[in-house]
mmCIF file of the N, C-alpha and C atoms, coordinates in Angstrom:
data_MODEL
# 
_entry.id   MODEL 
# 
loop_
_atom_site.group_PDB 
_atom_site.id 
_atom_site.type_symbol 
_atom_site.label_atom_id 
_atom_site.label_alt_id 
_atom_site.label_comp_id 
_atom_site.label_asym_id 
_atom_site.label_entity_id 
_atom_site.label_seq_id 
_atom_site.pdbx_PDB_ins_code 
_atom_site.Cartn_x 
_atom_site.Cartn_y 
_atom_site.Cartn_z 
_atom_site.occupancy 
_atom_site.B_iso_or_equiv 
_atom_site.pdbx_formal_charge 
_atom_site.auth_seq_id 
_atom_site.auth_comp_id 
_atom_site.auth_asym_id 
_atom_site.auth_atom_id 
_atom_site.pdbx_PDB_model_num 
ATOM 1   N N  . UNK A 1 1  ? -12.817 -3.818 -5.191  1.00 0.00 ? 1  UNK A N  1 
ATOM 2   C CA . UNK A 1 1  ? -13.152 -2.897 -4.132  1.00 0.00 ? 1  UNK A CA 1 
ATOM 3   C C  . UNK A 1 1  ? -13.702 -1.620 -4.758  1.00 0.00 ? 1  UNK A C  1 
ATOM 4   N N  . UNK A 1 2  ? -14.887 -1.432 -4.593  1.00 0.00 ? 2  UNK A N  1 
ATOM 5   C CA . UNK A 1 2  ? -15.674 -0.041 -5.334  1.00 0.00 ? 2  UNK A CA 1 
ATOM 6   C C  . UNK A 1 2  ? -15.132 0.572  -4.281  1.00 0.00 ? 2  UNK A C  1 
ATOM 7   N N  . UNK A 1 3  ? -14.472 2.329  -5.096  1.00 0.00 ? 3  UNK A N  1 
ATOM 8   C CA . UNK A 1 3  ? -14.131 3.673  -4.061  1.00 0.00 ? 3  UNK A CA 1 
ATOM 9   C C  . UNK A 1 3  ? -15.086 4.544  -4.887  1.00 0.00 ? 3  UNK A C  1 
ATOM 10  N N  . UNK A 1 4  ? -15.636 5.395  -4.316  1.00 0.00 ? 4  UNK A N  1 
ATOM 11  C CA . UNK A 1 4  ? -16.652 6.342  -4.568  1.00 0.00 ? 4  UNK A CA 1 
ATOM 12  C C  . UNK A 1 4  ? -15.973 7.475  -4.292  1.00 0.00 ? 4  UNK A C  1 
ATOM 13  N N  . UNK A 1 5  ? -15.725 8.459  -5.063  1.00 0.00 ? 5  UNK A N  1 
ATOM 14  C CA . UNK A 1 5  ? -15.135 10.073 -4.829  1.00 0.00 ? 5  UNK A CA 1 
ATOM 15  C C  . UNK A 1 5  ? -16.217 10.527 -5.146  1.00 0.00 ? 5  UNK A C  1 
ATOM 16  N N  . UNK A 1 6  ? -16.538 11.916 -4.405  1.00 0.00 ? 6  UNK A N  1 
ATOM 17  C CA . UNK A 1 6  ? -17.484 12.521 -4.166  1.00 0.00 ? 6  UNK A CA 1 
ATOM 18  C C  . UNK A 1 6  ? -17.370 14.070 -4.161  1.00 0.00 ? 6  UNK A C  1 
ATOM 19  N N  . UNK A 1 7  ? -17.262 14.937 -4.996  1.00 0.00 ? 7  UNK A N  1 
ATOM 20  C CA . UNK A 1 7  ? -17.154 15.685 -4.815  1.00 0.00 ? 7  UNK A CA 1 
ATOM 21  C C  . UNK A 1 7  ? -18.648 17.188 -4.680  1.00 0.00 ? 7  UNK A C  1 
ATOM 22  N N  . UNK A 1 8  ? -18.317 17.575 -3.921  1.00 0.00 ? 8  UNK A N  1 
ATOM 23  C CA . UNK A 1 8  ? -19.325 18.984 -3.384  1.00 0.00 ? 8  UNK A CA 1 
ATOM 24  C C  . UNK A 1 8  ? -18.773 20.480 -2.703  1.00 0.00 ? 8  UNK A C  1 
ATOM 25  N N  . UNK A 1 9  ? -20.002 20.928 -3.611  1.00 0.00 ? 9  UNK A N  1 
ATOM 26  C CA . UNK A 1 9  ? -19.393 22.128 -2.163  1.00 0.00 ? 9  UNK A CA 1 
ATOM 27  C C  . UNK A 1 9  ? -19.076 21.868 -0.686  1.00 0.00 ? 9  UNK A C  1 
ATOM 28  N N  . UNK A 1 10 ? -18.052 22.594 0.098   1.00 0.00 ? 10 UNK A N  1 
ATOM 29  C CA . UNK A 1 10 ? -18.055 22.842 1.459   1.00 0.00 ? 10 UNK A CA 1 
ATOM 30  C C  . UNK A 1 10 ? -19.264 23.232 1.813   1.00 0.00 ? 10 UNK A C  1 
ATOM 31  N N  . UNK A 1 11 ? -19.178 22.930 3.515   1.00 0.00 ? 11 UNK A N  1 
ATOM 32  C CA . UNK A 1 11 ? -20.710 23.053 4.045   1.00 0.00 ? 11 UNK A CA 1 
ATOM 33  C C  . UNK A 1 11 ? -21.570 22.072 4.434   1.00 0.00 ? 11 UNK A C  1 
ATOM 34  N N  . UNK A 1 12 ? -21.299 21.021 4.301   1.00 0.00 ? 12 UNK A N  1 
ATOM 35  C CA . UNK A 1 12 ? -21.913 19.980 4.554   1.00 0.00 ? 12 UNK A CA 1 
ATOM 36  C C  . UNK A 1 12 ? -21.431 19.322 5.910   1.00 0.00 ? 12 UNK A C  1 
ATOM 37  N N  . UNK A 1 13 ? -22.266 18.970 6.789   1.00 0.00 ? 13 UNK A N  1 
ATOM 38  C CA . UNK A 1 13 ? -22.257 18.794 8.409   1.00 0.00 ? 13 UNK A CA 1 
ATOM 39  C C  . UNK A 1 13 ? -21.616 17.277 8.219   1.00 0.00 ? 13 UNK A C  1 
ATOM 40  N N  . UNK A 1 14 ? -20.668 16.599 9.419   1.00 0.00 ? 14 UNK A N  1 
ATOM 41  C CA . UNK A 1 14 ? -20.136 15.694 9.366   1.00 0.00 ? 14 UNK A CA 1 
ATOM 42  C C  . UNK A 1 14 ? -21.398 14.436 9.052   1.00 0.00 ? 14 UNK A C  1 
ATOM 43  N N  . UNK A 1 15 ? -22.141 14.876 10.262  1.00 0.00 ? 15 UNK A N  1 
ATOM 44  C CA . UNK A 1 15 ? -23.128 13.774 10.007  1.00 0.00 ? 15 UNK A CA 1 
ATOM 45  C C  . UNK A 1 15 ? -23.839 13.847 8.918   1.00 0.00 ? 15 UNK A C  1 
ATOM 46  N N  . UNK A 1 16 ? -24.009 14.861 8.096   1.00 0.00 ? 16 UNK A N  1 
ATOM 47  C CA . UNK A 1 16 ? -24.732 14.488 6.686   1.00 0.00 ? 16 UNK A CA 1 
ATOM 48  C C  . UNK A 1 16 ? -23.701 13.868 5.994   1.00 0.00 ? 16 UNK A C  1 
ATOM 49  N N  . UNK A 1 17 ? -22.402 13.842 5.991   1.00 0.00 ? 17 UNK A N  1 
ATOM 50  C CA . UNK A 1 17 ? -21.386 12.893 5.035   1.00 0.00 ? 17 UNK A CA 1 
ATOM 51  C C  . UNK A 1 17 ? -21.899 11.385 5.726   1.00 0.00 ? 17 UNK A C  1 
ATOM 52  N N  . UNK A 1 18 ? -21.688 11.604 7.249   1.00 0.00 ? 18 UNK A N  1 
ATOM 53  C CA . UNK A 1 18 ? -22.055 10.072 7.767   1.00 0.00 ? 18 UNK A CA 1 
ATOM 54  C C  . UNK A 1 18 ? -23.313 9.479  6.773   1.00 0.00 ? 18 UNK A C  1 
ATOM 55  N N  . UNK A 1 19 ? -24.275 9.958  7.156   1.00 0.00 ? 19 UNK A N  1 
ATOM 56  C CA . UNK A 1 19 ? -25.733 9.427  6.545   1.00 0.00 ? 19 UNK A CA 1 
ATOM 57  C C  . UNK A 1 19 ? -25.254 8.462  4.764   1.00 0.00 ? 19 UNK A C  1 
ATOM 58  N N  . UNK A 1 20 ? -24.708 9.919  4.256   1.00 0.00 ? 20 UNK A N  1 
ATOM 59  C CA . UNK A 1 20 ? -24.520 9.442  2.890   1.00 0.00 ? 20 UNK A CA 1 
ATOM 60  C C  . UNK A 1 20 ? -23.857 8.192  2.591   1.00 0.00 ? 20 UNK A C  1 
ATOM 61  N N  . UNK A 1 21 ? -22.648 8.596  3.673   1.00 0.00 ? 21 UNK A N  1 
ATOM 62  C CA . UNK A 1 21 ? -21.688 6.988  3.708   1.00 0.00 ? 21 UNK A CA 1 
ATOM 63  C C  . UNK A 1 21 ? -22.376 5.854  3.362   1.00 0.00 ? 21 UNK A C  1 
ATOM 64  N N  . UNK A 1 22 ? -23.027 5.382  4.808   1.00 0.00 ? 22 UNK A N  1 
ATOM 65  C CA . UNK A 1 22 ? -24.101 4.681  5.267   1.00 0.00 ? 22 UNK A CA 1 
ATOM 66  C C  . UNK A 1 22 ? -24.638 4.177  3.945   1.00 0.00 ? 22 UNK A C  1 
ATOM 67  N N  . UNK A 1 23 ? -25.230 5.301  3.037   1.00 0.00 ? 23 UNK A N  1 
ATOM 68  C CA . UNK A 1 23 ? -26.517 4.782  2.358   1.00 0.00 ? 23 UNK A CA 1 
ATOM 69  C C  . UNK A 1 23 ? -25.952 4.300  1.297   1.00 0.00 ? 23 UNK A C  1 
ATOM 70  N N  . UNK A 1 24 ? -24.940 5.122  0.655   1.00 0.00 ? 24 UNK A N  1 
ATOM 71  C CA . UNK A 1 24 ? -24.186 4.548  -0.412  1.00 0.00 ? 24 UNK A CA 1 
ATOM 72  C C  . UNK A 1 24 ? -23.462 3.329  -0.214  1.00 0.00 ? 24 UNK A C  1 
ATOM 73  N N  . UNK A 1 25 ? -22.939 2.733  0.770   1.00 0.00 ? 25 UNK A N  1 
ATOM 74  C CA . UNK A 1 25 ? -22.455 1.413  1.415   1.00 0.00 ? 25 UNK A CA 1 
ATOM 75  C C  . UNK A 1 25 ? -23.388 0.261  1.640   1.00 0.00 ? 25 UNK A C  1 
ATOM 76  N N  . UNK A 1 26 ? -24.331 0.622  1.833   1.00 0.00 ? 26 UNK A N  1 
ATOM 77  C CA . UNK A 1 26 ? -25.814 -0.294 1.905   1.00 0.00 ? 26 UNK A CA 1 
ATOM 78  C C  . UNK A 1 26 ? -26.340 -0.560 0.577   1.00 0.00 ? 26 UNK A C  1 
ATOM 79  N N  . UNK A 1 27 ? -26.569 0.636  -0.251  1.00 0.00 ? 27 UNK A N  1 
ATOM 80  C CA . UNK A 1 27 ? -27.146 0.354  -1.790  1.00 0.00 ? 27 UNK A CA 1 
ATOM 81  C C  . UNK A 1 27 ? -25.928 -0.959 -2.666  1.00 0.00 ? 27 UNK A C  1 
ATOM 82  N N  . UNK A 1 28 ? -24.605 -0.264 -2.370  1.00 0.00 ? 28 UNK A N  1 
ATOM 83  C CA . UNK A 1 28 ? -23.556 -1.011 -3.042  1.00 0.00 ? 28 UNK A CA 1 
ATOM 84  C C  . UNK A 1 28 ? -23.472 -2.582 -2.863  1.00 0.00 ? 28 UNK A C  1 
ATOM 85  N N  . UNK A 1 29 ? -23.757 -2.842 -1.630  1.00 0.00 ? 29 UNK A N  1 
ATOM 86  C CA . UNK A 1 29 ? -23.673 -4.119 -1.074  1.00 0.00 ? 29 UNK A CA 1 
ATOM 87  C C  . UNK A 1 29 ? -24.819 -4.786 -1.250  1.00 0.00 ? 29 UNK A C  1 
ATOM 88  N N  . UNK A 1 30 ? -25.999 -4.281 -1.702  1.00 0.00 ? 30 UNK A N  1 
ATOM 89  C CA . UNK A 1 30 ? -27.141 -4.977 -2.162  1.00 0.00 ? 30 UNK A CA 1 
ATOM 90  C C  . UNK A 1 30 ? -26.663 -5.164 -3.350  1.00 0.00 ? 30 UNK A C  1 
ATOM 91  N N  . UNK A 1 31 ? -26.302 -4.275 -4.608  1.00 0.00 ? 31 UNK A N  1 
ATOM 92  C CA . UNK A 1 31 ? -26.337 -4.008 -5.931  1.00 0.00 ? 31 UNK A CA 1 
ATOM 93  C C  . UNK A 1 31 ? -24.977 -5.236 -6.051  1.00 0.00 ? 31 UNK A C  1 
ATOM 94  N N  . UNK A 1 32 ? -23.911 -4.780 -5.631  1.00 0.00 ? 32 UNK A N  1 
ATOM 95  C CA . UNK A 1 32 ? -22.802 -5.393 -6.270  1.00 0.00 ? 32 UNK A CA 1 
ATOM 96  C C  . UNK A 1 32 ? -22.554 -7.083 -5.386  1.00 0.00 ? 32 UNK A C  1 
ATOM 97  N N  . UNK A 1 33 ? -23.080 -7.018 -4.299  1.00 0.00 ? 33 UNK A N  1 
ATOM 98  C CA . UNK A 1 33 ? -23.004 -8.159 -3.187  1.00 0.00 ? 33 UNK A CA 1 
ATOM 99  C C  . UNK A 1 33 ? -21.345 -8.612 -3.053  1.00 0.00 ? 33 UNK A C  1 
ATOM 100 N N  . UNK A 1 34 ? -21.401 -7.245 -2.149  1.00 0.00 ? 34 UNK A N  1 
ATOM 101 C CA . UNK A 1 34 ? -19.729 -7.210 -2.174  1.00 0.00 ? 34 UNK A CA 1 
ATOM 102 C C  . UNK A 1 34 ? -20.091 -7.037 -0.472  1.00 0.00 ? 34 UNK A C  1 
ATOM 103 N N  . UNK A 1 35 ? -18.823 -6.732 0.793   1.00 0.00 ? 35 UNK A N  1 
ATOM 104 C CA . UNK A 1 35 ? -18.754 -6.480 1.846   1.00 0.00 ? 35 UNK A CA 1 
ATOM 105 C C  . UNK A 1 35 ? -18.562 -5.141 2.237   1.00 0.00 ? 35 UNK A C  1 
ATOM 106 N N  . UNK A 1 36 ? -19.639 -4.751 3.493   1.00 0.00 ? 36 UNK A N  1 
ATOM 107 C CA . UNK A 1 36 ? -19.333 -3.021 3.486   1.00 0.00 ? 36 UNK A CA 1 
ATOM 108 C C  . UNK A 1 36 ? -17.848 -3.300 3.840   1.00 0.00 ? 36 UNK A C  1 
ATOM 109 N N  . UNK A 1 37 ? -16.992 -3.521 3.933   1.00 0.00 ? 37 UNK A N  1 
ATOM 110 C CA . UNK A 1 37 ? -15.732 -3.374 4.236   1.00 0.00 ? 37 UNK A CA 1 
ATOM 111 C C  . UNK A 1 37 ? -14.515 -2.981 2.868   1.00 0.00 ? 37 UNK A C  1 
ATOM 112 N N  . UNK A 1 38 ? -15.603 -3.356 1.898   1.00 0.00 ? 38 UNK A N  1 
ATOM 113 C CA . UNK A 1 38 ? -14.747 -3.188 0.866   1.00 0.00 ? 38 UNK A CA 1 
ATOM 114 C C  . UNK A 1 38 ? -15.400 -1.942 -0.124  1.00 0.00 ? 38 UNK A C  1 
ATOM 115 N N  . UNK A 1 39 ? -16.000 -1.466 0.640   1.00 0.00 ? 39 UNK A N  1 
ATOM 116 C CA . UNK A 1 39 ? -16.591 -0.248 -0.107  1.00 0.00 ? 39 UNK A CA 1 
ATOM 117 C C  . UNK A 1 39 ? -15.788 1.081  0.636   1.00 0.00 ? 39 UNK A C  1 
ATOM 118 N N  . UNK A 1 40 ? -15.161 1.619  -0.184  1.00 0.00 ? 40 UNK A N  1 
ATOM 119 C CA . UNK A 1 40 ? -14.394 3.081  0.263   1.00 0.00 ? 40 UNK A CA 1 
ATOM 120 C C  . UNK A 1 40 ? -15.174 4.467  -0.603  1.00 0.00 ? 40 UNK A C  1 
ATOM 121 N N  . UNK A 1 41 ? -15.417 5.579  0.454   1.00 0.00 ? 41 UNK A N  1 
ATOM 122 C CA . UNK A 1 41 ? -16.324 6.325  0.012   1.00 0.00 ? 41 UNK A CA 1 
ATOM 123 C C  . UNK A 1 41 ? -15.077 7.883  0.668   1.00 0.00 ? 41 UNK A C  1 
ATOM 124 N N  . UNK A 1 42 ? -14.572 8.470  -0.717  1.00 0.00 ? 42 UNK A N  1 
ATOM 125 C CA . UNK A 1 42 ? -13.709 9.462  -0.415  1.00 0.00 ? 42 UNK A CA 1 
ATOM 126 C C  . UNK A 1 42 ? -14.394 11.028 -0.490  1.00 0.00 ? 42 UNK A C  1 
ATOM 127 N N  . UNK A 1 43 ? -14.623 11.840 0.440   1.00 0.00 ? 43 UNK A N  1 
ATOM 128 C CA . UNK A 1 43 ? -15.213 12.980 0.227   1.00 0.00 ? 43 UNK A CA 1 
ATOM 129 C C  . UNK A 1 43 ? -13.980 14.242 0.127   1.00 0.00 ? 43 UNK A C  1 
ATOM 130 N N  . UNK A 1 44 ? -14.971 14.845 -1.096  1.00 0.00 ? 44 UNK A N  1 
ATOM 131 C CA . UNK A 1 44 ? -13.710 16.187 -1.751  1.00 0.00 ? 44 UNK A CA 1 
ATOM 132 C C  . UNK A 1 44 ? -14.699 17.540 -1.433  1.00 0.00 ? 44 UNK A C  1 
ATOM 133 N N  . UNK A 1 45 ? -14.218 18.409 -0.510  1.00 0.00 ? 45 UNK A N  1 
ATOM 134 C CA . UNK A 1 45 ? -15.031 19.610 -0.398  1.00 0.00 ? 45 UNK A CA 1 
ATOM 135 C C  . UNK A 1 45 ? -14.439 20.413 -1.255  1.00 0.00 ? 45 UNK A C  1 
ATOM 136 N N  . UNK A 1 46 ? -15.192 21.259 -1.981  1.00 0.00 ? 46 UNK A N  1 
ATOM 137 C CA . UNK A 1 46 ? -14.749 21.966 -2.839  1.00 0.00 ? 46 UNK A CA 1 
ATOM 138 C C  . UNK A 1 46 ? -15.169 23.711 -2.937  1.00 0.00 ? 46 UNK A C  1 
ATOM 139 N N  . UNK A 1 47 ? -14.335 24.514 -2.528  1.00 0.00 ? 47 UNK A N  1 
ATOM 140 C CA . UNK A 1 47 ? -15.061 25.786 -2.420  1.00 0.00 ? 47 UNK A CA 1 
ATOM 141 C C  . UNK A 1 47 ? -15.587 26.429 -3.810  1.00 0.00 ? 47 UNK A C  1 
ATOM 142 N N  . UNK A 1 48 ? -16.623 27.132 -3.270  1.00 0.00 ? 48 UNK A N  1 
ATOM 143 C CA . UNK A 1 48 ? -17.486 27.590 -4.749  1.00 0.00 ? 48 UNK A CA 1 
ATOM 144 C C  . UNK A 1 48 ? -16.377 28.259 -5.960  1.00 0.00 ? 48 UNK A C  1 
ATOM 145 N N  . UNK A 1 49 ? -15.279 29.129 -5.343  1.00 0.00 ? 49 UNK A N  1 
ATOM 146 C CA . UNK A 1 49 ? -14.616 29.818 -6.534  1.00 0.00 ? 49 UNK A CA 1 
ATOM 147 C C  . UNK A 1 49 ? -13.612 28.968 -7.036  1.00 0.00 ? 49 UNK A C  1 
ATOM 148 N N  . UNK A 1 50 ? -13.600 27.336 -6.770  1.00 0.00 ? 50 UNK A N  1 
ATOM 149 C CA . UNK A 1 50 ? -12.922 26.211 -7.224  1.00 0.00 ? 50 UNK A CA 1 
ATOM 150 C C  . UNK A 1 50 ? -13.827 25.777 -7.913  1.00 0.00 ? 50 UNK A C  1 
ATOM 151 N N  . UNK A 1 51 ? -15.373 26.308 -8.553  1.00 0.00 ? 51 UNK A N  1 
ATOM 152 C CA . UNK A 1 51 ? -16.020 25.019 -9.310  1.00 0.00 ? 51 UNK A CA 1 
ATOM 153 C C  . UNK A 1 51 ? -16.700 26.219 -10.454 1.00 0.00 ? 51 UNK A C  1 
ATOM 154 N N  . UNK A 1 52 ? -16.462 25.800 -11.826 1.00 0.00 ? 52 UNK A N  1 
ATOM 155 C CA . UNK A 1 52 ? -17.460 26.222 -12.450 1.00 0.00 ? 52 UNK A CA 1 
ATOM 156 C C  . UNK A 1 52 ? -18.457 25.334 -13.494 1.00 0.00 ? 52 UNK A C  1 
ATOM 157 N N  . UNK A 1 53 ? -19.029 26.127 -13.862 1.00 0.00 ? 53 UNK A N  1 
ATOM 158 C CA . UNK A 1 53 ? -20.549 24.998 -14.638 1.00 0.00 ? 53 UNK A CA 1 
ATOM 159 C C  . UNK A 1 53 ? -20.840 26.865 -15.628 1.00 0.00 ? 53 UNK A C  1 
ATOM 160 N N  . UNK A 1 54 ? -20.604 26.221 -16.987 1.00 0.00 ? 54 UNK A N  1 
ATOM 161 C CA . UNK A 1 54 ? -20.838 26.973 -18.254 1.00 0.00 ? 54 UNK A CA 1 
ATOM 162 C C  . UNK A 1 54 ? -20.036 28.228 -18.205 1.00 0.00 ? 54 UNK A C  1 
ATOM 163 N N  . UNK A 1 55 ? -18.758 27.993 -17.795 1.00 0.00 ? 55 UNK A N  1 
ATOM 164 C CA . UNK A 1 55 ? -17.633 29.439 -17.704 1.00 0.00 ? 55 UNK A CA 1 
ATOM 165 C C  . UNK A 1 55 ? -18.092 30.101 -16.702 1.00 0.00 ? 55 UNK A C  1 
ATOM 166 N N  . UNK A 1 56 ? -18.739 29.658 -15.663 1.00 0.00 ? 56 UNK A N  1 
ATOM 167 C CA . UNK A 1 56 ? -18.718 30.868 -14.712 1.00 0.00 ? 56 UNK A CA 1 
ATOM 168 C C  . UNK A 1 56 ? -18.494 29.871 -13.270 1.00 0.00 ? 56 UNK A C  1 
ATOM 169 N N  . UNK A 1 57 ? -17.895 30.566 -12.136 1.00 0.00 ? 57 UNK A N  1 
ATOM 170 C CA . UNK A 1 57 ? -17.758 30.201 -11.273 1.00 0.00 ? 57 UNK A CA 1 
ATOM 171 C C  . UNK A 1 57 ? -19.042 30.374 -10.380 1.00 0.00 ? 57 UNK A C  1 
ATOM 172 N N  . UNK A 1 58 ? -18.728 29.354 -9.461  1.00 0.00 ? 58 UNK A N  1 
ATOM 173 C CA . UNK A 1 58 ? -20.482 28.998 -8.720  1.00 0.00 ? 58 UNK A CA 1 
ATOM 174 C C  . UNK A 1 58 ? -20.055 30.279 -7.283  1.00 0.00 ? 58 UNK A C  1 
ATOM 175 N N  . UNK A 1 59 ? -18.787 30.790 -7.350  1.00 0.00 ? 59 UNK A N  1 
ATOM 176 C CA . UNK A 1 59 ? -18.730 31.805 -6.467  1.00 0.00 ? 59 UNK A CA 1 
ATOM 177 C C  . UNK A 1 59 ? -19.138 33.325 -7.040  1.00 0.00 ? 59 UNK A C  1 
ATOM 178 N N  . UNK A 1 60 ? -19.113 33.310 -8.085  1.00 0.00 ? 60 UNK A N  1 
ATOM 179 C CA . UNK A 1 60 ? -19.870 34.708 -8.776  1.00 0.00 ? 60 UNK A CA 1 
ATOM 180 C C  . UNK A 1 60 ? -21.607 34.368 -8.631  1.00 0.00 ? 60 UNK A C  1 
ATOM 181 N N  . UNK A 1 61 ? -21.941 36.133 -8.640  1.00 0.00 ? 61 UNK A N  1 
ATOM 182 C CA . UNK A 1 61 ? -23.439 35.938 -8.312  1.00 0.00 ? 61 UNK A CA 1 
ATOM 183 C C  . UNK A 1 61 ? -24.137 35.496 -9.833  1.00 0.00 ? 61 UNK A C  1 
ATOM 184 N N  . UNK A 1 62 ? -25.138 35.588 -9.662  1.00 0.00 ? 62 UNK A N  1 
ATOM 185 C CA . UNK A 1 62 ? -25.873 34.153 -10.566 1.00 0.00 ? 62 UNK A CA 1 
ATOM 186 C C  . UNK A 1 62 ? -27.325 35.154 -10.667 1.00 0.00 ? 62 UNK A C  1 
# 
């Protein structure tokens, strides 16, 4: 059973997670020829002063 964690900033509209679901569940099931039923796709919102990239937080200005 492929699970996909996903992590992003907050901010993202339900239906843009929907879409992604969708597409990533469709690619998988071509690629691996498995059942969308067995594809689990976990989304992690993550606020900017929870993420950094080269010691700095993506909530400091840039």
């Amino acid at each position: 059973m492929p699970t996909f964690h996903i992590e992003m900033f907050e901010g993202r509209s339900v239906e843009q997670k929907r879409q992604l679901a969708a597409a990533l569940t469709e690619t998988t099931c071509k690629v691996l020829g498995v059942e969308p039923q067995s594809v689990d796709i976990i989304f992690h919102d993550v606020k900017p002063e929870n993420w950094a990239t080269a010691g700095k937080l993506w909530s400091d200005p840039r």
